[in-house]
C-alpha positions in Angstrom: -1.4 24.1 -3.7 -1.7 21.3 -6.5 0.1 19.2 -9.0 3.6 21.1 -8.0 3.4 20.6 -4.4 5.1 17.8 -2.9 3.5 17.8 0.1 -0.3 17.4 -1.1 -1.4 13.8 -1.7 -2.3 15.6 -5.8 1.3 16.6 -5.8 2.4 12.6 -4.8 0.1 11.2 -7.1 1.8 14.0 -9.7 5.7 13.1 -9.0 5.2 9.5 -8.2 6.4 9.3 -4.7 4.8 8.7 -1.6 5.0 10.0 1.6 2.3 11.2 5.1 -0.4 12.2 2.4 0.0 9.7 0.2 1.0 5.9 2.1 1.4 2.8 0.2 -1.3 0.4 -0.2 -0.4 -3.0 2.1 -0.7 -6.1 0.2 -3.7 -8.4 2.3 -2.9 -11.8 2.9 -4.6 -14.4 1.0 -7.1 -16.4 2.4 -5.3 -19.4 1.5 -2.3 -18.6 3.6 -4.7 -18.2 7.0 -6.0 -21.5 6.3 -2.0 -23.6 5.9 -3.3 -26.1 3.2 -0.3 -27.6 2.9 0.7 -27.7 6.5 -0.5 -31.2 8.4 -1.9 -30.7 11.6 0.6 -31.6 14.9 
């Protein structure tokens, strides 16, 4: 178990894939599009 095993998360970091071990990072919103600056208020 290592760099040549596609199921560990070292062996996803190694390849360059991702998977159960290794998930991809979600992008956070910005705090600017929670606040709707440039919607006006109804």
């Amino acid at each position: 178990m290592g760099k040549g095993d596609k199921k560990t998360k070292r062996g996803k970091i190694n390849r360059g894939s991702h998977g159960v071990r290794r998930p991809r990072i979600k992008k956070k919103p910005k705090p600017e599009d929670k606040i709707n600056v440039n919607k006006k208020a109804q």
